[in-house]
N, C-alpha and C positions, 0 to 999 in steps of 0.2 A: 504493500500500500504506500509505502514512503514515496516510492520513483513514479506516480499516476501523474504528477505536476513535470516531472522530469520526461515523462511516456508522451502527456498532452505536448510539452514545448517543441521532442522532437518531428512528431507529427505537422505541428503549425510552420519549423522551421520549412519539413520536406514541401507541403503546401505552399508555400511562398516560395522557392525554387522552382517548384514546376511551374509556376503560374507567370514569374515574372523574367526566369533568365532562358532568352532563347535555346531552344532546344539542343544546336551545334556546340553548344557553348557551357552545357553543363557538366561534360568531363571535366573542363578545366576547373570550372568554379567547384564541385566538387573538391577535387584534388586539393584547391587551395585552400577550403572549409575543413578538409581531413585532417591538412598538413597545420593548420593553425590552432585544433583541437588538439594535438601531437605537443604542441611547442610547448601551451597552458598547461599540459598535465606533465608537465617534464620542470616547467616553474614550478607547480605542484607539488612536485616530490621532491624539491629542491628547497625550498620552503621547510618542508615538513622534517628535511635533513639536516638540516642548516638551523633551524629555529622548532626545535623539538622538545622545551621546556615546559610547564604550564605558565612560567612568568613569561612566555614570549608568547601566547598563544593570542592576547590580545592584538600583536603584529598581526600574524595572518586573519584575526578575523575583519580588522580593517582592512588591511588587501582584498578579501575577498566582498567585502561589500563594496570595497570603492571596482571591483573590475565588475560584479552585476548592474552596480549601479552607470556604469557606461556603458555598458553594454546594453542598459535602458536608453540609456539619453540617444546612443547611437541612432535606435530602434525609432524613439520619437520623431528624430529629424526627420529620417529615411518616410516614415510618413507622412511628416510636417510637408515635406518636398512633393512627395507623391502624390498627394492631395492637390496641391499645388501644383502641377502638371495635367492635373487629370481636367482638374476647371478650367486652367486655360486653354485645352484640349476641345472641354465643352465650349467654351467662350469660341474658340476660333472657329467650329464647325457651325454654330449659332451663325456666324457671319457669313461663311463659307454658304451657307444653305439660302440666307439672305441675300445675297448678290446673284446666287444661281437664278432666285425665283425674279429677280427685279430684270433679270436680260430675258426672263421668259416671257 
């Protein structure tokens, strides 16, 4: 029951890959979502080797909130922006559609 939050993220991640990186293009981006999953659990055990006390355990739990917590902000943008493309998408084809009907 612990990992159903960790099961749902990585479902919404695969969801969001398929939806939005073209399909030639998802080997790579894979690969490099692999290889940067790799990197973090390698700080991870490097951390937990290196700072393996209880008096240092306060360290890694702020490391570990401040990297979800950008890894939110990230996320936001990345919407903030998307949103923000998608309207002006609507906004341009609103026009696009107006000009058609005005030379008809």
């Amino acid at each position: 029951m612990q990992f159903s939050g960790l099961w749902v993220a990585d479902l919404v991640i695969t969801q969001l890959i398929q939806e939005n990186v073209p399909e030639d293009e998802r080997g790579i981006f894979n690969g490099t979502q692999h290889s940067l999953n790799m990197v973090f659990a390698i700080v991870r055990s490097l951390l937990v080797i290196f700072l393996p006390h209880v008096r240092t355990f306060w360290i890694v739990t702020i490391l570990s909130f401040l990297a979800v917590l950008s890894g939110a902000i990230f996320y936001y943008v990345y919407r903030f922006r998307r949103r923000g493309a998608k309207s002006r998408d609507k906004a341009e084809s609103r026009v696009d559609a107006g000009s058609k009907e005005s030379e008809i």
